[in-house]
C-alpha positions in Angstrom: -44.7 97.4 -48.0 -45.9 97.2 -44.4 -43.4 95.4 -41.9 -43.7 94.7 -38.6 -41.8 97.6 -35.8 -42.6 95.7 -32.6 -44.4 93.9 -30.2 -47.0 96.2 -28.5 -46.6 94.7 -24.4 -45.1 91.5 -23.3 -44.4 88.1 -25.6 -47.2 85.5 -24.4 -45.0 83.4 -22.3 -44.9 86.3 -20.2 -48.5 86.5 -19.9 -48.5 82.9 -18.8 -48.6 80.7 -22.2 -47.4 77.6 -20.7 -48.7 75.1 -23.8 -46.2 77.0 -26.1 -48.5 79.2 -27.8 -47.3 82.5 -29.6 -50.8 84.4 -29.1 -52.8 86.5 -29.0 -50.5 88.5 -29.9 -50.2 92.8 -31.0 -47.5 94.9 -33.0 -46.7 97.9 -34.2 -46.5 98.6 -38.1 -43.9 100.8 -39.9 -47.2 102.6 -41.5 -48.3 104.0 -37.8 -51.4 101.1 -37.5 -51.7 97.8 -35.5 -52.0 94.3 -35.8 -53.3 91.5 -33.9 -53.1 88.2 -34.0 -56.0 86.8 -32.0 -59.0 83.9 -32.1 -61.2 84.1 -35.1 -64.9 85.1 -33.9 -66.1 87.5 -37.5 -68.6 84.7 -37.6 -69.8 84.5 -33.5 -69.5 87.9 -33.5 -70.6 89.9 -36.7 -74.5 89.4 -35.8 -73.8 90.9 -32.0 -72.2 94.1 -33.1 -74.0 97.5 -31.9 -75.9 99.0 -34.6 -73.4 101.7 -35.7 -70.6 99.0 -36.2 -69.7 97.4 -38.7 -67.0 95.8 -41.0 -65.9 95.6 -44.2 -65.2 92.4 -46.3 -61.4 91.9 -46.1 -61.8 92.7 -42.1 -62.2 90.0 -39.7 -63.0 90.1 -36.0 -60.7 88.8 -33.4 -60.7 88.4 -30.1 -57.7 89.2 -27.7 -57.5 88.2 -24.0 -57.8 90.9 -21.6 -54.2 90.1 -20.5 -52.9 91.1 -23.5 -54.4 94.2 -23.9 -54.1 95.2 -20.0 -50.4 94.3 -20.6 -50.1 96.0 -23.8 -51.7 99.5 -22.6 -48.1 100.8 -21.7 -46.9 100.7 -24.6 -49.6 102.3 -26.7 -48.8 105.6 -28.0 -50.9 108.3 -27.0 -51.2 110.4 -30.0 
């Protein structure tokens, strides 16, 4: 089973969440891949992707701020 190591970059109240919010959000799993916890868009989205992307049915598409990412980039592995 597939737990949760830790949070890639800096808890959102540290990127400014004032209303109390605990996203977007990205970790770490014990299996090497990420997760993110972001704003639904698979259906504003899905129809807009280049031509030689795609995803399959128990994916969804998810948006993260920029922040998050930007803050986040230091603590992405590099290999």
């Amino acid at each position: 089973m597939t737990h949760v190591v830790r949070r890639i970059g800096v808890p959102p109240h540290e990127r400014g969440s004032i209303s109390g919010a605990n996203c977007p959000d990205l970790f770490e799993l014990t299996d090497g891949n990420f997760a993110a916890i972001g704003t639904a868009a698979t259906a504003e989205l899905e129809d807009k992707l280049p031509a030689d992307a795609s995803r399959a049915d128990d994916e969804r598409i998810v948006i993260i701020t920029r922040q998050t990412l930007v803050r986040a980039k230091a603590d992405i592995p590099d290999v």
